[in-house]
C-alpha positions, 0 to 999 in steps of 0.5 A: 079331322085335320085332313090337309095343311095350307101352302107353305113359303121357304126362304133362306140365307143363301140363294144357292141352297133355296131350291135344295130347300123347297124340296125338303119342305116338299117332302116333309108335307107330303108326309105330314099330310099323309099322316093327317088324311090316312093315318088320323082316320084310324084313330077314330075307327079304333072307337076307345082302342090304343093305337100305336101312331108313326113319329110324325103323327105323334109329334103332331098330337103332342104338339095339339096336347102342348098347345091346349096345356099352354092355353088352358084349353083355350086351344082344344084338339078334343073339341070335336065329338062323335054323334051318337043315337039312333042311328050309327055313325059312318066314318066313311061318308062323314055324317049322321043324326043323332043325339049326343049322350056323353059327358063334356070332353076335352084335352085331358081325355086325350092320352099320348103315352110315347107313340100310343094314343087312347082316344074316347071313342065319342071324340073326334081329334082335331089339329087344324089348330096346331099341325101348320105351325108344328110343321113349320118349326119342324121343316125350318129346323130341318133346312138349317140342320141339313143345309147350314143356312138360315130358314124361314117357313111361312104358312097361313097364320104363321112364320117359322125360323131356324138359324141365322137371320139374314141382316136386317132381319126376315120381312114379314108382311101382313098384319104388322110387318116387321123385322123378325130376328134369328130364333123368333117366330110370329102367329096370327089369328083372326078373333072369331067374335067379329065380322071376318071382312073387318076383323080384328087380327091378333099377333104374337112373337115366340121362340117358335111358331107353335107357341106364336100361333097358338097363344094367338088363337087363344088371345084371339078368342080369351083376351085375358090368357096369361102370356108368358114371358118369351112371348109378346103380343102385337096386337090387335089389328084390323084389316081392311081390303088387304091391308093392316092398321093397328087398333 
């Protein structure tokens, strides 16, 4: 699951370090997609076997594992699962009828220990949820640490920074648009109980995206999930033909 991330948008204090920038980024999402379409396969393959993961897509699944703590589950990479009955499941076209025979799975039978993965054999691994703000906190750190500038990565839902802010704050557009300071990140996240042509839009400012965007779908979908203290909640929003009122 989780076999490619959306567009992302750099931008960064000075002109002069932009197209070094995007370049960077460029490179780490070739990477992380590479992880996402090769090399995540092979942990449902591995039917209940440990797998040893790259860095990158540990980092991946340890970001999945840390949102689902934060949210109570609320943000669950283990909610996909494996048909099983008469007929075999085939990977490599992606579907069959069967019938589920299995206990409720979630989160917690997922285990990462360092690089090592243990995977139920009847669950499927989703990062849909996590993988784009994860790698945008990781490509705006990056920027800012090789290139000494301020950085800010964009992707659909969420915004990520590193370094300074450029005076005034970042712009962001879209629902609620603000002034976003230095070590702020936002995330967005349409509640999945409405009419998606008017649908309410939760917001939610963090330290990082990760967290932002996560604590957003949470919201989104349980209106009562505890937010901590670093965290702020903007929401919720309404869009209409492209553009945002708050509701």
């Amino acid at each position: 699951m989780s076999r490619n991330l959306p567009p992302f948008t750099v931008a960064v204090t000075d002109p002069r370090a932009a197209r070094r920038a995007r370049r960077l980024v460029s490179r780490e999402l070739a990477a992380a997609r590479a992880a996402l379409t090769r090399e995540l396969p092979r942990v449902t393959l591995a039917a209940g076997r440990p797998v040893e993961l790259s860095p990158l897509l540990a980092d991946l699944v340890r970001a999945a594992l840390y949102a689902a703590d934060l949210t109570g589950g609320a943000v669950d990479p283990a909610a996909g699962t494996v048909p099983r009955g008469p007929r075999p499941w085939l990977p490599a076209c992606g579907s069959a009828v069967g019938v589920l025979d299995r206990p409720a799975r979630d989160w917690h039978d997922v285990h990462l220990d360092g690089r090592r993965l243990t995977l139920p054999r009847d669950v499927l691994l989703d990062l849909t949820a996590t993988a784009p703000a994860r790698t945008a906190d990781r490509c705006a750190h990056l920027v800012t640490a090789r290139h000494g500038v301020g950085t800010l990565v964009a992707t659909a839902g969420g915004v990520a920074t590193a370094g300074p802010a450029p005076p005034g704050g970042w712009r962001v557009d879209g629902p609620a648009p603000r002034s976003l300071p230095a070590g702020r990140a936002l995330g967005r996240s349409r509640s999945p109980l409405v009419d998606p042509r008017d649908g309410r839009v939760v917001v939610v400012e963090a330290p990082d995206a990760l967290t932002a965007c996560a604590l957003a779908a949470a919201v989104s979908a349980r209106p009562d999930t505890p937010v901590p203290p670093a965290a702020t909640v903007h929401g919720g929003f309404r869009e209409r033909g492209g553009s945002a009122a708050k509701v």
